[in-house]
VEXDREN-2710 file (C-alpha; in Angstrom, 1 decimal):
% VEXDREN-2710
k/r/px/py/pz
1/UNK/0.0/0.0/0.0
2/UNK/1.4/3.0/-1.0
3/UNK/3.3/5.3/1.4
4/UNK/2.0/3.2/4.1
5/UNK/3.9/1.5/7.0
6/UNK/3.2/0.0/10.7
7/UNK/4.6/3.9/11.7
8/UNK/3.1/6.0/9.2
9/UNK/0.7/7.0/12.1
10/UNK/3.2/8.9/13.7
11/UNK/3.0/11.7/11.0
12/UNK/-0.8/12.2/12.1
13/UNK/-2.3/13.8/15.0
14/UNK/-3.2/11.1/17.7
15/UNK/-5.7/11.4/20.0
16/UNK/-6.0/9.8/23.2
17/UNK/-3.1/8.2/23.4
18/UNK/-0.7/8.4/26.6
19/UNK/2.0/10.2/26.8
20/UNK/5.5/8.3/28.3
21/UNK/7.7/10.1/30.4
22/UNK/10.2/8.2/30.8
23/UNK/11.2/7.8/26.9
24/UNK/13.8/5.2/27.2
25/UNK/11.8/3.0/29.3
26/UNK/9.2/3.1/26.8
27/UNK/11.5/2.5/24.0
28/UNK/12.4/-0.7/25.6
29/UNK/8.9/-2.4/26.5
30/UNK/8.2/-1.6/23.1
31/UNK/11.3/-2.8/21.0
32/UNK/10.0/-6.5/23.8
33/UNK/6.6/-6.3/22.3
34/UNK/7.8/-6.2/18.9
35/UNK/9.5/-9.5/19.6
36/UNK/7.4/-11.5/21.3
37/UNK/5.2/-14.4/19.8
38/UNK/1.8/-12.7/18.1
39/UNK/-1.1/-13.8/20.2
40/UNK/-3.5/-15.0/17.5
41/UNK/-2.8/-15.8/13.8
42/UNK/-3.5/-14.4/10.0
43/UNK/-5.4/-17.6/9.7
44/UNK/-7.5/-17.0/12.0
45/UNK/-8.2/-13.2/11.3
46/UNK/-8.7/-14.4/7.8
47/UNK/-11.3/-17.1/8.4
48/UNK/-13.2/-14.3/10.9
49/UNK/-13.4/-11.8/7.9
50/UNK/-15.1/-14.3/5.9
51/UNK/-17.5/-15.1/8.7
52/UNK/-18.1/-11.2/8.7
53/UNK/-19.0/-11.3/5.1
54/UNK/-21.4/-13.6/6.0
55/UNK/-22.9/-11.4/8.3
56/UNK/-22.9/-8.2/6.5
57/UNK/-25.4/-11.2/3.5
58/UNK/-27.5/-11.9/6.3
59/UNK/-26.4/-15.3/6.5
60/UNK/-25.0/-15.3/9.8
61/UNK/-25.4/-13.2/13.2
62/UNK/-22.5/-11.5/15.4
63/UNK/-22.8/-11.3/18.8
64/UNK/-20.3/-9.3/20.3
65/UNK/-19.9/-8.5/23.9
66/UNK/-17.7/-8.2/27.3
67/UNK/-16.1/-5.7/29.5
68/UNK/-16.3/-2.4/28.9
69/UNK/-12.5/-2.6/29.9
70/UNK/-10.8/-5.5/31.4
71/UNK/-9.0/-5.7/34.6
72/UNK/-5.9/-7.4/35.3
73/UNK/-7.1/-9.0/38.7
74/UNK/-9.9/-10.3/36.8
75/UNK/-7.8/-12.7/34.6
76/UNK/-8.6/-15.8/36.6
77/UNK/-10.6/-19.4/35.2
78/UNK/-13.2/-18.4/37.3
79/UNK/-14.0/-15.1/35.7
80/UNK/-12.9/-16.0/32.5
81/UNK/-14.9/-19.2/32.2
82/UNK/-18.0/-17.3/32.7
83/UNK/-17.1/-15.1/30.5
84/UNK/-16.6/-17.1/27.6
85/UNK/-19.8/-18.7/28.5
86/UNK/-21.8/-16.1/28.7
87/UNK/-20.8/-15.0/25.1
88/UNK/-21.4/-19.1/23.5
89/UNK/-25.0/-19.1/25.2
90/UNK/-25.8/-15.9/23.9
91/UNK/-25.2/-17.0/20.6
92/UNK/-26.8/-20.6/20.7
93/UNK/-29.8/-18.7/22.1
94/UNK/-30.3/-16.1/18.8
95/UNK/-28.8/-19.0/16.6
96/UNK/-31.5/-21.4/18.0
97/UNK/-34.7/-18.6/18.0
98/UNK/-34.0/-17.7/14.5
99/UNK/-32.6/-20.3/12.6
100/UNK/-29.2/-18.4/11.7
101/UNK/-25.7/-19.6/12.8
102/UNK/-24.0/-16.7/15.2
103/UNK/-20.5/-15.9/15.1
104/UNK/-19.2/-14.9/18.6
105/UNK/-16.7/-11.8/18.6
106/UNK/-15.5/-11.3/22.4
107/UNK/-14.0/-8.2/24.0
108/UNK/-11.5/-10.2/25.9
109/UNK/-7.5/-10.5/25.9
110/UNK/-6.6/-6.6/25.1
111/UNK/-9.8/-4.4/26.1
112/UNK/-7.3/-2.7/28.8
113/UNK/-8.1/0.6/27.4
114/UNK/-10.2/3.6/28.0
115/UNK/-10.5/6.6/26.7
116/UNK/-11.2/9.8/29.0
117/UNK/-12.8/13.4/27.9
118/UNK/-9.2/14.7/29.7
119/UNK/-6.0/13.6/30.5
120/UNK/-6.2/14.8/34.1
121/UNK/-9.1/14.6/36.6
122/UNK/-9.5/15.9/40.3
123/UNK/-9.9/13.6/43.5
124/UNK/-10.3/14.8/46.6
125/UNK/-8.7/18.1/45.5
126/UNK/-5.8/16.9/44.0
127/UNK/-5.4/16.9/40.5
128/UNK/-3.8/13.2/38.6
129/UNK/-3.6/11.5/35.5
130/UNK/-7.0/9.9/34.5
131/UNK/-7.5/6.5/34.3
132/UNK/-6.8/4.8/31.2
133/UNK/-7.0/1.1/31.8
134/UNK/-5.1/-1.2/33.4
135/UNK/-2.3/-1.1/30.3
136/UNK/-1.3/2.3/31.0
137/UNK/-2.1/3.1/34.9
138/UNK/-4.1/1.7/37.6
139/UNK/-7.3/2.5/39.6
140/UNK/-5.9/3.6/43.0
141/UNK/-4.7/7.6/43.1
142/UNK/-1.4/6.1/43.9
143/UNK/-0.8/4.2/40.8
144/UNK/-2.1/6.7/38.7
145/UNK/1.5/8.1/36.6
146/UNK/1.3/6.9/32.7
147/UNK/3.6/3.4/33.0
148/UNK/5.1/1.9/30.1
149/UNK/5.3/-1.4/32.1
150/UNK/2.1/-2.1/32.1
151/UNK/2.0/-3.1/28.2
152/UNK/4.1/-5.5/29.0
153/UNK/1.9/-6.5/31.5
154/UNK/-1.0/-6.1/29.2
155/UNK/0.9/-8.4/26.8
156/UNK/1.1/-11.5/29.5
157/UNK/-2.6/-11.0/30.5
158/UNK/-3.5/-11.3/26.8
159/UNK/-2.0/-14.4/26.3
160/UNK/-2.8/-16.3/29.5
161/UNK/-6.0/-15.4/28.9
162/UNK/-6.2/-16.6/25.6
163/UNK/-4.3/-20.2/26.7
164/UNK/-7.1/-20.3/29.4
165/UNK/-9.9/-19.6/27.0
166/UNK/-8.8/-22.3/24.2
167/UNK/-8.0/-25.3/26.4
168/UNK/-11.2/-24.4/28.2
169/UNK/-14.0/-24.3/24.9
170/UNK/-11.5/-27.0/23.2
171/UNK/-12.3/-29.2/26.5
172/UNK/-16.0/-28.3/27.5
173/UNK/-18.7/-30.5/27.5
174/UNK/-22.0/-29.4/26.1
175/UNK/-24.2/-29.6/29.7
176/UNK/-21.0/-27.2/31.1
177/UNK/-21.0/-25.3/27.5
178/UNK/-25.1/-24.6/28.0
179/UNK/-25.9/-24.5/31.5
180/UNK/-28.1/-21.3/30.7
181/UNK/-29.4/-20.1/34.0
182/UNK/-32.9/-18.5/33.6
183/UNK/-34.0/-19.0/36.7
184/UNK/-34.1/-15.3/36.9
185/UNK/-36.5/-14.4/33.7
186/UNK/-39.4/-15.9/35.9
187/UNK/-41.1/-12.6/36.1
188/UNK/-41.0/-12.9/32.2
189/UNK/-44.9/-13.3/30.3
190/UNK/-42.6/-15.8/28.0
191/UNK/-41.2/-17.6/30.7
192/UNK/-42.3/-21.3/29.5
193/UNK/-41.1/-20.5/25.7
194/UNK/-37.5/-19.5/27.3
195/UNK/-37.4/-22.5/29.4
196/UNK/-38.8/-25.0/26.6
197/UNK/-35.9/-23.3/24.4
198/UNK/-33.2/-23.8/27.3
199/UNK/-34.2/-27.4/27.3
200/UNK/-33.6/-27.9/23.7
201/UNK/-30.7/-26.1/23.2
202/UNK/-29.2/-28.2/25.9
203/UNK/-30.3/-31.4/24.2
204/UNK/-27.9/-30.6/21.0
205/UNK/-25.0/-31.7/20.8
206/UNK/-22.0/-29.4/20.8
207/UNK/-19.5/-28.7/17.7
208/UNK/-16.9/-27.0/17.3
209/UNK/-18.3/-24.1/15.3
210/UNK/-20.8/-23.5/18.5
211/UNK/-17.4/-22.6/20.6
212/UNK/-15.7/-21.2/18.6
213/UNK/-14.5/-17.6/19.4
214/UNK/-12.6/-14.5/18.3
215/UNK/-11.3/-11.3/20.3
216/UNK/-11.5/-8.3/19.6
217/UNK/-10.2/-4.7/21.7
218/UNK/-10.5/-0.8/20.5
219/UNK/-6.9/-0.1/19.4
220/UNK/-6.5/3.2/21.0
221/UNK/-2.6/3.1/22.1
222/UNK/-1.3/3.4/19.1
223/UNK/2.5/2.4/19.5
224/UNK/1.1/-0.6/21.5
225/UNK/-0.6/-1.3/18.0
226/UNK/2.4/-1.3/15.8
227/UNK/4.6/-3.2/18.0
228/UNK/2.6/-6.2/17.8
229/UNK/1.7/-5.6/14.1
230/UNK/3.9/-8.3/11.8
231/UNK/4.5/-8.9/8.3
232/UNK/3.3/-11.9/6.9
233/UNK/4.3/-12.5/3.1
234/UNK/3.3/-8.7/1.5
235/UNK/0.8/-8.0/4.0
236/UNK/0.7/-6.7/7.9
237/UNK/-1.4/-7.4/10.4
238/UNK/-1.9/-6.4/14.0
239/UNK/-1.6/-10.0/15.6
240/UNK/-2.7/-8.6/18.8
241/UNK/-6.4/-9.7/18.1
242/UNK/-8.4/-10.9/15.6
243/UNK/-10.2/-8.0/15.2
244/UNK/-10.1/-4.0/16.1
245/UNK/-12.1/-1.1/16.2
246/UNK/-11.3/2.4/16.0
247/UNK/-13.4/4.8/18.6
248/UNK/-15.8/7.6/18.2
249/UNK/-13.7/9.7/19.3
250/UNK/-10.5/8.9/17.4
251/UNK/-12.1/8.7/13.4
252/UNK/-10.8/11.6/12.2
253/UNK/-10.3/11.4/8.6
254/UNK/-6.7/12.8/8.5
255/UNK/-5.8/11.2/12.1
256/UNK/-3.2/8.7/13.3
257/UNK/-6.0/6.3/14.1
258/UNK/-7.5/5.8/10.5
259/UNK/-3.9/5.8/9.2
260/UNK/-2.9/2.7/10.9
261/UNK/-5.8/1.0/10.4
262/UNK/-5.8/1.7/6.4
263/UNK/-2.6/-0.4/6.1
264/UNK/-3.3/-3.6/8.2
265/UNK/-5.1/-6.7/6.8
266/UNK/-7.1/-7.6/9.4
267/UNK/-11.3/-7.0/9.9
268/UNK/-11.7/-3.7/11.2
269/UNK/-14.4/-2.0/12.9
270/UNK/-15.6/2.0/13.0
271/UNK/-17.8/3.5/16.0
272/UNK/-20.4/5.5/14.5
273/UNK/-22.3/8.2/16.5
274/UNK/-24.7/11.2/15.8
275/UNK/-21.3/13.0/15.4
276/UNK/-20.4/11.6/11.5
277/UNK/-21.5/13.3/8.6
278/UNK/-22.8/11.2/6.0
279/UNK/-20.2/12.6/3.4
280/UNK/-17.9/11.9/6.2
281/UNK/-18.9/8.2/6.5
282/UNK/-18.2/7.8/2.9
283/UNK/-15.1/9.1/2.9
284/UNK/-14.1/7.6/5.9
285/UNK/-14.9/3.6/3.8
286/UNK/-13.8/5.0/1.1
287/UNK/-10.2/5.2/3.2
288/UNK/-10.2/1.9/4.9
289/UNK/-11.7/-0.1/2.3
290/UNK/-11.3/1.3/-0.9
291/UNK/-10.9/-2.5/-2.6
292/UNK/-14.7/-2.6/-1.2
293/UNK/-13.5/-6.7/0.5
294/UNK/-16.7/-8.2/1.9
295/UNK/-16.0/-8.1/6.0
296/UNK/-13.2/-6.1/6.2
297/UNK/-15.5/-2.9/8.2
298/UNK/-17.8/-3.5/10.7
299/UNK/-19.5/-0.1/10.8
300/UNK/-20.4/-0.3/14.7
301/UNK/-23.5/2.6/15.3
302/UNK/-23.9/3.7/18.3
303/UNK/-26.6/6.6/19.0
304/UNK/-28.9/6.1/21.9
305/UNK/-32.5/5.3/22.2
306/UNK/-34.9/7.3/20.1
307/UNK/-32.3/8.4/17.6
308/UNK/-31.5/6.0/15.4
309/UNK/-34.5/6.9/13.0
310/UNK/-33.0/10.5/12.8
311/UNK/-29.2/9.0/12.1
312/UNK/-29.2/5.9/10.8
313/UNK/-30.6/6.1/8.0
314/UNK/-28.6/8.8/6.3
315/UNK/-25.7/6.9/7.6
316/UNK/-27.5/3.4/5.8
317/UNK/-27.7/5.2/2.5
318/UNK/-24.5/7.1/2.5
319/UNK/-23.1/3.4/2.5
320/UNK/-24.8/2.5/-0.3
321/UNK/-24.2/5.5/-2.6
322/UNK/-20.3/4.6/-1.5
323/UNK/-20.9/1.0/-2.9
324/UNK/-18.4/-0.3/-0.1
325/UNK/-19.7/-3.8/1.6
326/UNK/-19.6/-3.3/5.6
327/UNK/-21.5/-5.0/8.2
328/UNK/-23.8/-3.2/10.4
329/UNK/-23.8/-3.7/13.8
330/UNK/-25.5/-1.9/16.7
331/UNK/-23.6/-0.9/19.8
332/UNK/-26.5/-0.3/22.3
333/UNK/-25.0/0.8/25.5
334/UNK/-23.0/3.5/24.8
335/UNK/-25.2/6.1/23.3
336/UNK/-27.8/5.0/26.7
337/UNK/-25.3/6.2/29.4
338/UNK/-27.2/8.4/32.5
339/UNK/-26.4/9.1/35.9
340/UNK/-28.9/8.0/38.9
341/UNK/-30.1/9.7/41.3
342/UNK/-27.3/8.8/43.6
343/UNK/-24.7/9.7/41.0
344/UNK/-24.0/6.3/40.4
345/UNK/-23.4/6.1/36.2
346/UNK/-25.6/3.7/34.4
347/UNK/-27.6/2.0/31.8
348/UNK/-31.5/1.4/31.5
349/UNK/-32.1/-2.4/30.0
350/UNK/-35.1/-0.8/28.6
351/UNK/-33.0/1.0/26.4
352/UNK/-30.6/-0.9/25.6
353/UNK/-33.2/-3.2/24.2
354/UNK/-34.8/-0.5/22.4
355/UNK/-32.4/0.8/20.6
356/UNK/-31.5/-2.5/19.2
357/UNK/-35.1/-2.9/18.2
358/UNK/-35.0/0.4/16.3
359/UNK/-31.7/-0.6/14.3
360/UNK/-33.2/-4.1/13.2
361/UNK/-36.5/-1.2/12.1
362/UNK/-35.1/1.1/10.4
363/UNK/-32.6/-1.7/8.5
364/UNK/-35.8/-3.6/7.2
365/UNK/-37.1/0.0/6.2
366/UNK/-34.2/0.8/4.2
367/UNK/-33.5/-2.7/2.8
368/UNK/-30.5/-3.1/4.7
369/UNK/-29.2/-5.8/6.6
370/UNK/-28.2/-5.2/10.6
371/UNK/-25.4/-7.9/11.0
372/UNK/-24.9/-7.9/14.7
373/UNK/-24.6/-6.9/18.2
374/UNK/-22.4/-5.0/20.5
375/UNK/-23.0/-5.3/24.2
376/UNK/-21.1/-4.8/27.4
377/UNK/-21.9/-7.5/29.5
378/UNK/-20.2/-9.6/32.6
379/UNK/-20.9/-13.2/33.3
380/UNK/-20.9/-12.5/36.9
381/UNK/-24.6/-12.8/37.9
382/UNK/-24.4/-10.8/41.0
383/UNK/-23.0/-7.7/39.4
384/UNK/-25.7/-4.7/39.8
385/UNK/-24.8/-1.8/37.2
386/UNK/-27.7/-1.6/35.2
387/UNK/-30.9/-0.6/36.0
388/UNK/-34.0/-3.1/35.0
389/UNK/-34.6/-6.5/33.3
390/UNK/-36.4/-9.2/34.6
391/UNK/-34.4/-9.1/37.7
392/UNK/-35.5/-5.7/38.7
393/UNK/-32.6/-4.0/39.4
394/UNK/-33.2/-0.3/40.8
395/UNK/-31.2/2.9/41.4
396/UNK/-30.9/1.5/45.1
397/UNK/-29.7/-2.0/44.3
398/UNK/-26.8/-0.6/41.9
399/UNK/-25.3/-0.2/45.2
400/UNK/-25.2/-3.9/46.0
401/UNK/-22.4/-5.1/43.3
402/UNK/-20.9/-2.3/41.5
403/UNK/-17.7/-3.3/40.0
404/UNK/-16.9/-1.6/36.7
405/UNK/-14.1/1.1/36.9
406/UNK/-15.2/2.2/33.4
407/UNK/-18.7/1.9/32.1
408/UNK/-21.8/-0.4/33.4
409/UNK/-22.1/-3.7/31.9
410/UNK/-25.6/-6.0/31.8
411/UNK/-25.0/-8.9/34.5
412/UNK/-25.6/-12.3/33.5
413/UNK/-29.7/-12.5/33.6
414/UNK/-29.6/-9.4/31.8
415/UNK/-27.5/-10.1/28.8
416/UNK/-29.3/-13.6/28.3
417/UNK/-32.7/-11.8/28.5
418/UNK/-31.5/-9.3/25.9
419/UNK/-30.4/-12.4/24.0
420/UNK/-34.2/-14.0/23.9
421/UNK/-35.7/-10.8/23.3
422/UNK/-33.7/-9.8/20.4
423/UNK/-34.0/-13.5/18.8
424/UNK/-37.7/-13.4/19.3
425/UNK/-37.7/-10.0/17.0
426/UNK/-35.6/-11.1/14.9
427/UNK/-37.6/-14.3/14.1
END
């Protein structure tokens, strides 16, 4: 690709990126990560971005979902099994409602990143670094300074992560595989049709297509990026996961961002808000995928209940006056951020669901095909950081089990709810 390399970037504004002070220490975590064994393969990104073109035909369904950002205290089986688990029922759920095989995209084994508003913040008067994920800084006011260290740290999560999670699906028995808890959906006015589904859904027989998984983190630390970006034959990809997205904030046509991501071969993804211009939306493909390669974008919109009429579909036919192939898929949590009453921030399941009910709307309307889901979700079934769903959480009980250092994620019931109810529409 002309005038491209893993380092073009650096010519281009970068946004949200941290800053190292100490230059030399930086310079050597790097130069390790560019030496140390990829964590997945070109195969494997390969075989994902014909699955996506699947998707984006309407022949196949991705669900996509995890941690808003992961913690490094959180790689452990436990967590990690349920996890994975969460994601594979999800999909046998919507693959067994509606008849269409799923592909299963996790946010798992990289999502250590978070972008802030600011670089800085103020705590109790004092004003420190923000926190940018568990790659770059930690939680706790004292840990807050920028660290190169931690990529390496971020690096060794990743892959013992990813050991756990293939020896685990490679291993699992179908009862373990689908024991899909809806114990919790009682309250629901289809509670019988869930549970007859459950039953037979557990009475298949497990393949390996139904466990099969691929990860996927927003690529926001850009010289994280290009260190573990490797050549294979004439082509480059960034080997640190299967797939990655660029953020809403972090598109800009001439940025760093969308010049990295024009050069490697892997599937890509592009947050879309009420922010992009339609013009800018062509462009923007236009850029990133201008041989027009079925699954290589995953346009990822993400605008909040009650506007996606107003948005998406300008953004739907600016994509087909473009004539690039992308696959739609609809983030539904981030555009439905609000703050309760006792300031604790949060997401409303009603929402959540509705927006994903206007996308699969307004897709039918314009003869368009939505290809997918985008949810942040934990298989931890006490967790209490968004508000409704069959098991009733209120602005009170978010107080109970309130875990996420970034944004709220659905707990367990909630995400497998969303999963029936989606499937059911999408019938």
């Amino acid at each position: 690709m002309a005038g491209w390399s893993p380092s073009s970037w650096q010519s281009k504004p970068a946004l949200q990126m941290a800053e190292w002070e100490d230059k030399e220490c930086a310079t050597k975590v790097l130069g390790k990560l560019s030496k140390v064994p990829p964590l997945v393969q070109c195969a494997e990104a390969e075989r994902l971005k014909k699955l996506l073109a699947e998707c984006g035909r309407g022949e196949r369904f991705v669900v996509q979902g995890g941690d808003c950002a992961e913690r490094f205290m959180d790689c452990e089986a436990e967590r990690l099994e349920t996890q994975i688990k969460l994601l594979l029922q999800m999909g046998a759920i919507i693959e067994h409602v509606t008849g269409k095989p799923t592909l299963r995209i996790a946010r798992i084994a990289g999502q250590y990143g978070k972008p802030r508003s600011k670089p800085t913040e103020t705590v109790d008067g004092q004003e420190i670094m923000s926190f940018k994920g568990d790659n770059i800084n930690g939680f706790e006011v004292k840990d807050r300074k920028w660290d190169p260290e931690r990529l390496l740290l971020g690096y060794w999560h990743s892959a013992a992560t990813l050991n756990f999670l293939r020896s685990f699906t490679a291993s699992m028995e179908a009862q373990e595989a689908m024991d899909i808890d809806v114990s919790s959906l009682s309250s629901s006015s289809d509670f019988a049709g869930i549970s007859a589904d459950v039953k037979d859904i557990q009475s298949k027989p497990l393949s390996k297509d139904s466990v099969e998984f691929f990860t996927a983190h927003e690529a926001m630390q850009l010289d994280l990026e290009e260190a573990l970006t490797r050549k294979v034959g004439d082509k480059y990809y960034n080997l640190s996961a299967h797939l990655v997205w660029i953020g809403d904030r972090t598109r800009q046509l001439n940025g760093a961002h969308v010049e990295f991501f024009r050069g490697i071969k892997n599937p890509i993804g592009v947050k879309v808000g009420p922010s992009m211009k339609n013009d800018e939306l062509k462009e923007l493909l236009q850029i990133l995928n201008p041989d027009k390669e079925e699954g290589r974008v995953v346009i990822i919109t993400r605008y909040g209940a009650g506007k996606v009429e107003e948005l998406l579909s300008g953004h739907i036919q600016a994509v087909k006056e473009c004539g690039i192939p992308v696959v739609w898929q609809c983030d539904a949590v981030h555009g439905n951020g609000v703050v309760a009453s006792n300031k604790y921030k949060t997401r409303k399941m009603d929402d959540i669901v509705q927006e994903i009910m206007q996308c699969m709307e307004v897709h039918k309307k314009n003869g368009s095909i939505l290809g997918g889901v985008h949810l942040e979700m934990t298989g931890q079934k006490t967790v209490t950081e968004c508000l409704g769903g069959c098991c009733a959480i209120t602005e009170d009980g978010l107080t109970k089990n309130y875990e996420t250092y970034c944004d709220p994620r659905l707990n367990y019931s909630q995400a497998i709810e969303a999963a029936f109810t989606l499937a059911r529409a999408a019938k």
